[in-house]
N, C-alpha and C positions, 0 to 999 in steps of 0.2 A: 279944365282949369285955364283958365283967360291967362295969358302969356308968361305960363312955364313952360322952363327952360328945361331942355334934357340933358344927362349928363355925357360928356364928351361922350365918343367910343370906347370901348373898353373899361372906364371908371366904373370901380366898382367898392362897397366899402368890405369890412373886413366879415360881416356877418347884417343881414339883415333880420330886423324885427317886426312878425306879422302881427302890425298893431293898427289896420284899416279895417276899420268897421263898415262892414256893409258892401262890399267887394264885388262888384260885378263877376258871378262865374266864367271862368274860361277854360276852354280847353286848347291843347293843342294840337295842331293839322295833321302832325303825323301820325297820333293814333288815334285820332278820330278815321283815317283813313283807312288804315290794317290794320289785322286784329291782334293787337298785340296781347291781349287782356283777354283771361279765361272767363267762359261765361257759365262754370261750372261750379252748383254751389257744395260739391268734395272735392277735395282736396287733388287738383289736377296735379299729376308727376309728366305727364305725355313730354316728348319732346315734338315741338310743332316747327315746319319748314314749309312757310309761302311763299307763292311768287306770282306775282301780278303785273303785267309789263313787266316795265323794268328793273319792278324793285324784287328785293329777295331780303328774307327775314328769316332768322332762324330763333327761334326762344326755348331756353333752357330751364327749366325748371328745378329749384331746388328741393330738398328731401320733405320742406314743407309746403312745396306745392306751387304753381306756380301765380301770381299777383294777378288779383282779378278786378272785374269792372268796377266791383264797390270799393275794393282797395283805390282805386283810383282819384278816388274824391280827395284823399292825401294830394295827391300830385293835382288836382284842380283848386284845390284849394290855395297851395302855394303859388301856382301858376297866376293864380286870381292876385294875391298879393302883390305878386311882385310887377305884374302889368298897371295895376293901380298906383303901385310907389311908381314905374317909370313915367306915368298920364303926369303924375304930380310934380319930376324934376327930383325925383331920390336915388340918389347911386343906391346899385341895390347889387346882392352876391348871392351865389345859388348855396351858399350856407344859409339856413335861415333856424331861428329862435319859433317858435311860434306855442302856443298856449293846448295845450290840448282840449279843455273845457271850450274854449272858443272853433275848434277846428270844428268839431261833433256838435256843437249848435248851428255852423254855417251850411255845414251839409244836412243838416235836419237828422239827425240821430241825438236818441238820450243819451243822457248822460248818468248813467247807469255805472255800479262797477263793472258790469259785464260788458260795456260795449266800451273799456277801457282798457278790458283785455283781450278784444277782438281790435283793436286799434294797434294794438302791439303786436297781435298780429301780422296784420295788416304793413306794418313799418317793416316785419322780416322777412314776408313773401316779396315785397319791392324790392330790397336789398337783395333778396336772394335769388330774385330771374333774372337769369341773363340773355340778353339781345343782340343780337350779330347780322347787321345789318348794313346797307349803302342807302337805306332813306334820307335825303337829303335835308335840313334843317336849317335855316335863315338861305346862306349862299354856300355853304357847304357839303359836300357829298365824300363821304369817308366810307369805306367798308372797316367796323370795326366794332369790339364786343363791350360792351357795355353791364352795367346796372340800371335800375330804372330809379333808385335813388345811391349816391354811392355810399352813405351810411347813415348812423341814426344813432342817438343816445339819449337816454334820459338826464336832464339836466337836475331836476328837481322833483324828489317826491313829497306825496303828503306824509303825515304820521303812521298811518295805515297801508302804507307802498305804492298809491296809487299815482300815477303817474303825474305833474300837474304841467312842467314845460320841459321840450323837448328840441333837439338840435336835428337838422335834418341837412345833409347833403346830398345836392340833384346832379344827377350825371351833366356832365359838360354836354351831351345830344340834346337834355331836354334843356338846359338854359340859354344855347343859343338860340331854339324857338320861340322863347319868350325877347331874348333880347332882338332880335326882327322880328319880330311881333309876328311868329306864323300862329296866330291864334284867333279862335273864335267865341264869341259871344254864347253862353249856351242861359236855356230857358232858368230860373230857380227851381222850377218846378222837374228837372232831371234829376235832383236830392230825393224825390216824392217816387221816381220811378223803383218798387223793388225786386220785377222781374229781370234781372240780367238782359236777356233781347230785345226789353220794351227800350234800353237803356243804350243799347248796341245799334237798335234801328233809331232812335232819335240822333244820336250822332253821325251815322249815315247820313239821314236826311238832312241835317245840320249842312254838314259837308259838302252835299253835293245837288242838295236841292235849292239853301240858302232863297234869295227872292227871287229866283226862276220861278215860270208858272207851273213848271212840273220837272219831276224827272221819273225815269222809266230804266227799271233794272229786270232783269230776270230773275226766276224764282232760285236758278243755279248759281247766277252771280252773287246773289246777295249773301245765299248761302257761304260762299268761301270767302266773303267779304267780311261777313259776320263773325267769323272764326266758331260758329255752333259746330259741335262736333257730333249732333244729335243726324240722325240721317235722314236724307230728303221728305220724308213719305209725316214723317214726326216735325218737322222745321215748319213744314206747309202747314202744317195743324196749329202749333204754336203761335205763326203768324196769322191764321184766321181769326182765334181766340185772342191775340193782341188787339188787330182790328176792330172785333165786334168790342173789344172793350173801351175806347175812344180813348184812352188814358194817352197818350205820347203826346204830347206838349208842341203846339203849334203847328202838325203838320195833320194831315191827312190822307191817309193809307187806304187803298183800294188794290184788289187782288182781279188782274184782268185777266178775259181768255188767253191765254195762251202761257198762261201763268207767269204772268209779268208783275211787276209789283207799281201802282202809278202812285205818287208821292206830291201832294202840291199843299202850298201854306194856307194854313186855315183863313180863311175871310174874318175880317171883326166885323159884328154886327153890330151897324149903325142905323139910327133912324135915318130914315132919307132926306137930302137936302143940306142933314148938321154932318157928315162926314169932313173929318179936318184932313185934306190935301193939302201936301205941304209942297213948297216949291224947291227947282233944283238950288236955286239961291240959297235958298234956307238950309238945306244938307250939307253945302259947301260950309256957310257960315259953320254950322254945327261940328263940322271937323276941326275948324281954325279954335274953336271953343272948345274940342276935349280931344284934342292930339292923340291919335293911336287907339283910339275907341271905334269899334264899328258902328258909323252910321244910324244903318238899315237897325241894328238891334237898339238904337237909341229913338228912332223912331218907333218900333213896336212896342217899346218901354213907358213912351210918352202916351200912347195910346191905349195901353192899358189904364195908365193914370188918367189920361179923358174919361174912360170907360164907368172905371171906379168911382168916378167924381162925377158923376151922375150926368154924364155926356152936354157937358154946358154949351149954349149957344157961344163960336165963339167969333167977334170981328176979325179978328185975323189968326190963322190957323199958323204962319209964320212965325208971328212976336211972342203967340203963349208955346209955342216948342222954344225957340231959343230962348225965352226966358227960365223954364222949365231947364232945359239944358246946364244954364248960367249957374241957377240955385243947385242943382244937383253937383257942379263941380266945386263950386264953393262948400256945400258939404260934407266933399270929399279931403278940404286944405287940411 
């Protein structure tokens, strides 16, 4: 958005309403990095204690189980909101209003009664794991125990019980991530993933592969990165069968000797000659034009849209991104 303003520090209103259409997904840094999030689809009770460097995590699961990766799409979902009110200049508060019928179309699930009451699930598994942690978030490093959202209620039902808007508060850990923007751009197409690990190694890769030409993990590290609780001999297997099925959303997965895992971003296929390189000028510009958006995933976006649009010859591969850019934030007012 061409020259909004952000709201002071700290300014926040009394409850935010998720009424952006079309929302760039995001996640955020700190559990895309550890596993905070069970990738088990029964009902996990384990109590789980990681340590990596120098962080340490401890997650407590409640009697129903502890919040898993699909649950997650709740907390991406508001994450997504509320980074898009700040692009736009909207005090925004980690209470939020938001629509449930809208929530389960953004993340690409029906709208079924049944996945309204898997969504209500979904709302008491969050509430009910708890996280004990020094992960640091914006500029802060606290050791101290948490929710992953701190409650929820149903605001309004239909005639028939079913849910239709609902009030959600996010722990103070995950809203300062958003308010410093420790967040990432993640594919639409992570909504489409519905193996847990397929789900787990795309934010991995997200994370730590982003536009590096590769990155390179061990089969052990990924392991305990991943939070699979499934054992080494099984995980391997999983991940071969991930592999062979190319499903994980812009990166590319190879399993080398020594069983290491090499990870690099998929190439777009361009005819030769019309590939649109775009200039550092024009990235700059593109930040000055949508404050607090990443880049690199507005560039992959734009090229998708080249792609889609039937890879047109273009004179300047500069002027159709920033313009491109412009309409999309205007879009967004």
């Amino acid at each position: 958005m061409t020259g909004a303003t952000l709201p002071p520090a700290g300014q926040t209103a009394d409850f935010f309403l998720c009424d952006i259409f079309d929302a760039l997904p995001k996640g955020d840094l700190a559990t895309m990095e550890h596993p905070i999030f069970s990738l088990s689809t029964r009902p996990d009770r384990k109590l789980v204690q990681y340590r990596h460097n120098d962080v340490s995590v401890e997650i407590t699961p409640s009697v129903k189980g502890r919040a898993t990766i699909h649950d997650k799409d709740i907390l991406i979902y508001c994450v997504s909101q509320l980074v898009a009110a700040l692009n736009a200049g909207r005090p925004v508060s980690r209470v939020l209003h938001l629509t449930a019928h809208d929530l389960l179309v953004a993340t690409r699930r029906d709208t079924s009664g049944d996945s309204y009451r898997r969504l209500r699930e979904a709302f008491e598994r969050l509430a009910g794991t708890r996280i004990t942690t020094n992960i640091r978030t914006g500029e802060t490093e606290t050791t101290t125990g948490f929710g992953l959202i701190e409650g929820w209620e149903i605001v309004r039902r239909a005639q028939g019980g079913r849910m239709i808007s609902v009030m959600v508060t996010l722990s103070d850990w995950i809203f300062r991530a958003v308010t410093a923007r420790s967040v990432l751009t993640l594919n639409r197409d992570y909504f489409a993933l519905r193996r847990p690990l397929e789900r787990r190694l795309y934010e991995l890769a997200r994370k730590h592969c982003g536009r590096q030409p590769q990155w390179r993990v061990s089969v052990d590290t990924l392991l305990k990165k991943s939070g699979s609780g499934s054992p080494r001999r099984v995980f391997r297997a999983m991940l071969r069968d991930i592999i062979a099925s190319g499903q994980v959303p812009d990166y590319d997965l190879v399993l080398e000797p020594g069983d290491v895992l090499c990870v690099t971003p998929k190439a777009v296929v361009i005819e030769p000659g019309l590939a649109p390189v775009l200039s550092a000028d024009a990235l700059e510009a593109a930040r000055a034009l949508a404050p607090g958006e990443d880049v690199y995933a507005l560039e992959a976006d734009w090229r998708a849209y080249w792609v889609r649009g039937g890879k047109a010859r273009l004179r300047s591969a500069d002027r159709a991104f920033l313009g491109w850019v412009r309409a999309r934030q205007a879009a967004l007012k």
